[in-house]
N, C-alpha and C positions, 0 to 999 in steps of 0.2 A: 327702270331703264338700265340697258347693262351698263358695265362700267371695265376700266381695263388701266393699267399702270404706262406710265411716258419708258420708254426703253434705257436702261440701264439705271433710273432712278425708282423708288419707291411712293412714285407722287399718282396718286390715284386721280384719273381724267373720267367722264361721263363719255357715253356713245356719243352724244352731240353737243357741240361747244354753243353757246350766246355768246353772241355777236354785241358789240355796244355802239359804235362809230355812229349812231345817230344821237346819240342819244347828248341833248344840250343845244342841238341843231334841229330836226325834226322831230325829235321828243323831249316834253317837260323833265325834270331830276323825279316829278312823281310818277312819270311812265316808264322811265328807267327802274325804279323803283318798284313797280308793279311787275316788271316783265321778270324781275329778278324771283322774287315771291312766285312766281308763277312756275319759274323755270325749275327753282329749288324744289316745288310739289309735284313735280312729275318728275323728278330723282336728276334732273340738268345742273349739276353744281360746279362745271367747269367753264370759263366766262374770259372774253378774250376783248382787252383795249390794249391802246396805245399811248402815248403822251403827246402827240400831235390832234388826236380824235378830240370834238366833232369833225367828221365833213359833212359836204353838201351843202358848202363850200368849207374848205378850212382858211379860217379866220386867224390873226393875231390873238385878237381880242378872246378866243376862245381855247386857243392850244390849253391842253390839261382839264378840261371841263369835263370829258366824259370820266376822266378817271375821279375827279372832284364824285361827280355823280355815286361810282362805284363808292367810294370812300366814306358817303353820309350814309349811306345804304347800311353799313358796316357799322358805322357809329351807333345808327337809330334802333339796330336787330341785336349789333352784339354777337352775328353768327360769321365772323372771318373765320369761325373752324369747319364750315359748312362748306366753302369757297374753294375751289384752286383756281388761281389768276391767275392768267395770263397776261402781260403788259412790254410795249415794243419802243426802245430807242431809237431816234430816230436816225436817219442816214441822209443820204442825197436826197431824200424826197423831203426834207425836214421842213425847208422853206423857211414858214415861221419861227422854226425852231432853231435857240442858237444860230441864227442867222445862214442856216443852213449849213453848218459847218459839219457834220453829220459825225461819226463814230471815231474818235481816237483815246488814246488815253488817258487824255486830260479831259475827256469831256462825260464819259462814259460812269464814272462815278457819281459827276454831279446828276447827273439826269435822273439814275436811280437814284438818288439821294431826293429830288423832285418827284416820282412817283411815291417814292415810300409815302412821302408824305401827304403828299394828295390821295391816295389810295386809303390812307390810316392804319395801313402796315407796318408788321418789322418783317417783313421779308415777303418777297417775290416770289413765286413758286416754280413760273416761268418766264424769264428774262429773253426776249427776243431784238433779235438788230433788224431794224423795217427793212431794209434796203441795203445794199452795199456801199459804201463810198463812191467805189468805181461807177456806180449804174449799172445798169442790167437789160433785158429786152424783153422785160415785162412790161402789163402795160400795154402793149400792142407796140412795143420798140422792138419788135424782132421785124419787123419789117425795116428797119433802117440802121438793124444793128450795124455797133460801128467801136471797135474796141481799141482804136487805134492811139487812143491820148492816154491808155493805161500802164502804169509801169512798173511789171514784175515784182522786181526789188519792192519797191515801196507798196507795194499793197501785201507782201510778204510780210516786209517790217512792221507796217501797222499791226495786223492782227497779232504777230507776235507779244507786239505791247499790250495789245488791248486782250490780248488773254490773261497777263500779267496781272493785271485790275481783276477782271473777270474769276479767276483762279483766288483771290484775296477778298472778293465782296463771297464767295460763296462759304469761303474759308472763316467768314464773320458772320456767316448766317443768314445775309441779305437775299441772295438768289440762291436756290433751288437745283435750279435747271436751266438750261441757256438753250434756245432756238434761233432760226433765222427765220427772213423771210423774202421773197420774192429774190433770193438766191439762186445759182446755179451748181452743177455737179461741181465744177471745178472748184468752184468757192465752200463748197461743203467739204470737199477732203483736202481743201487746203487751212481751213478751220480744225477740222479734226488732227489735221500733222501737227499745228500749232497749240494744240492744248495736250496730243503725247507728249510732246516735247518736254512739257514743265509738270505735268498732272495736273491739268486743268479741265473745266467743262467740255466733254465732248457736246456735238450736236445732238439733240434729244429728238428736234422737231424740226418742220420747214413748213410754213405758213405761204403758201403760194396761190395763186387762183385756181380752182379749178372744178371742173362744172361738164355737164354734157355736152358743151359747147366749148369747152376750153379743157383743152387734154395734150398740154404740152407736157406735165411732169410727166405723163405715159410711157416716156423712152428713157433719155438717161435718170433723170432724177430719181426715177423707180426703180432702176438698178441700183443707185447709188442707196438709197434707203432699205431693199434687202440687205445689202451688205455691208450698210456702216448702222444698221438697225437706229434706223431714224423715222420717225410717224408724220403723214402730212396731215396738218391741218389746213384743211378745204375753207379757202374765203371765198366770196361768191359763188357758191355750189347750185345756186337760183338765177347765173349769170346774170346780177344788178338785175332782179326779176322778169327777166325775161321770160325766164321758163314757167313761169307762172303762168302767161299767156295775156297779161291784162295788156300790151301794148300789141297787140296782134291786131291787125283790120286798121293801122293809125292811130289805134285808141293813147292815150295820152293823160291818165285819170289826174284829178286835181291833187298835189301833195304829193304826190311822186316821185320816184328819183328821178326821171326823164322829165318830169316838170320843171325839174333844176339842174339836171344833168339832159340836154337835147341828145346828145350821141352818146349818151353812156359811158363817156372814157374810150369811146371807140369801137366800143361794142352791139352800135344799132345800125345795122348790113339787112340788105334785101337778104341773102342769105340767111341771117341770123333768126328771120322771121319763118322761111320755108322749113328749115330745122325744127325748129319750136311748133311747129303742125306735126311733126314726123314723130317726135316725141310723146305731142298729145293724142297720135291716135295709137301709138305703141300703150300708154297709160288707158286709153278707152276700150282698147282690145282686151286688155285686163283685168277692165274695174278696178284701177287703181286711180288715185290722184295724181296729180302727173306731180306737184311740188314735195308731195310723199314718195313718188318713186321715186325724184332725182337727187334726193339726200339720201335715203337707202341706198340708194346704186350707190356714191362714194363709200359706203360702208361696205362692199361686196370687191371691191379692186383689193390683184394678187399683192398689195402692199398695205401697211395699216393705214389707215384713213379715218379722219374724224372730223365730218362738216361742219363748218359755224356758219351758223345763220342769225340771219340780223331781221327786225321787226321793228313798223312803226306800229302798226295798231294789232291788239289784243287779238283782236280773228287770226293773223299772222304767225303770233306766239302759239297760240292751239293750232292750228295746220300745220304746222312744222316741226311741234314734238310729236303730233302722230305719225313720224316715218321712225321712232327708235321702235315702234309694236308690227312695222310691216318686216316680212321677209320677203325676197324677190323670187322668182322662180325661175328654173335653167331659159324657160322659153323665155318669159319676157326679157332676161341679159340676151338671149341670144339676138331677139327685135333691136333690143338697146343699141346691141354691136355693126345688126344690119343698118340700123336708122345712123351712127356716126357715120361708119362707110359710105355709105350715100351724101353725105355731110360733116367731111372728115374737120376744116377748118372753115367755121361761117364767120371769123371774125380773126 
């Protein structure tokens, strides 16, 4: 599998990242454990949780479980030099977490000081903030975005502080690298001012949705990452399996994320269904897989891109590392481009 370095640090990533957020929820610590083993022998050694994960649902009783998961994994092989992790603090979306109090500077140490140790690391590789404080309009909140209760000053001052931390955990060797996630442009070069300021972690990454069906970072975000050399990491790249096709015709298979998730997060649109034909006959005109061509295809956009895909069962894990051995060809982007245009936003 090829492999490629995070921008401006030395930390070697894999074409495509593992996804974990089921895992503790919809998967046993032994199927976590297998998908890892699995992922590590077809050359996938870059692996992406958070300290809020499991969902589907997220639980009290479970926050920190997947990283638990990741962590015995580590214990049992012995191979954390095999590994780059990835792992995400949490913010407004925290809920259970710290009582939702999400990213400051008193809070931001303990949390990683929580992962380290449920992970069974001395250091992070990639330290990511899930969410902003303020909110964002991810999520399907761009339909009601509404930024009116945010206040300049004080989301200025916070990150100032919280790079202060940031700039001293990395400076002790705990993190790596710093990323964000389900951020905006504006939030990303107002990150990056505040870490020239002191010498602290620029933005390396930006962990956002996106998928053939969801291509909001397409405009600014993708300016913003040419030019502040920042890589996306692609979460639901399979649009919460949509694109797989198994919910097409109503189907609704037992153990599902639609089985526990009805609307996906907002993502199950009459629309979203006529798309996901458009794309599987682009994929059939090909002889491609259509869940192999639409992790490829985020590897083919004019900015870096690197899919994480998540897996409950073993067939899942093998269909989805066979897109790091496809190449796409000019025609089938060009169908890709005609099939969005006909379907620019289905959700």
């Amino acid at each position: 599998m090829d492999r490629t370095t995070l921008p401006g640090t030395d930390i070697a990533v894999s074409a495509l990242c593992l996804g974990t957020m089921t895992w503790g929820s919809q998967n046993t610590e032994a199927e976590g454990h297998a998908q890892l083993d699995r992922a590590l022998d077809a050359g996938c050694f870059f692996v992406d949780t958070a300290e809020m994960y499991p969902v589907n649902p997220v639980r009290a009783e479970t926050v920190g479980r997947t990283e638990e998961i990741v962590g015995t994994w580590i214990a049992r092989t012995g191979r954390r030099g095999d590994l780059t992790i990835a792992t995400k603090c949490s913010g407004s979306n925290g809920g259970f977490v710290r009582d939702g109090r999400g990213i400051h500077a008193d809070t931001v140490r303990a949390a990683l000081e929580g992962s380290l140790k449920r992970l069974q690391t001395d250091v992070i590789d990639l330290y990511q903030f899930h969410w902003p404080n303020r909110g964002s309009y991810h999520f399907r909140k761009i339909w009601d975005y509404d930024p009116s209760e945010q206040d300049t000053a004080e989301v200025l001052d916070n990150m100032a502080e919280v790079m202060e931390v940031l700039k001293s955990c990395v400076a002790e060797g705990k993190i790596r690298a710093f990323g964000l996630s389900n951020e905006s442009a504006w939030g990303t070069l107002k990150w990056n001012a505040a870490a020239d300021a002191i010498g602290g972690p620029r933005v390396a990454t930006m962990q956002n949705e996106y998928s053939l069906l969801c291509r909001h970072y397409d405009s600014d975000l993708a300016e913003t990452a040419v030019h502040e050399g920042m890589t996306l990491l692609a979460f639901s790249p399979l649009a919460a399996g949509l694109v797989t096709g198994k919910y097409q015709a109503g189907a609704v298979p037992e153990g599902s994320r639609m089985a526990l998730n009805e609307t996906l997060g907002g993502r199950r649109t009459d629309r979203a269904f006529i798309a996901v034909d458009a794309y599987h006959e682009v994929a059939q005109r090909h002889g491609h897989d259509p869940v192999q061509m639409a992790l490829a295809w985020v590897r083919t956009r004019p900015f870096p891109a690197i899919p994480i895909f998540g897996a409950t069962r073993p067939e899942h894990v093998e269909r989805a590392l066979g897109a790091a051995d496809l190449t796409l060809s000019q025609e089938v982007l060009d169908d890709i481009g005609a099939a969005h245009r006909a379907h620019p936003m289905p959700y």
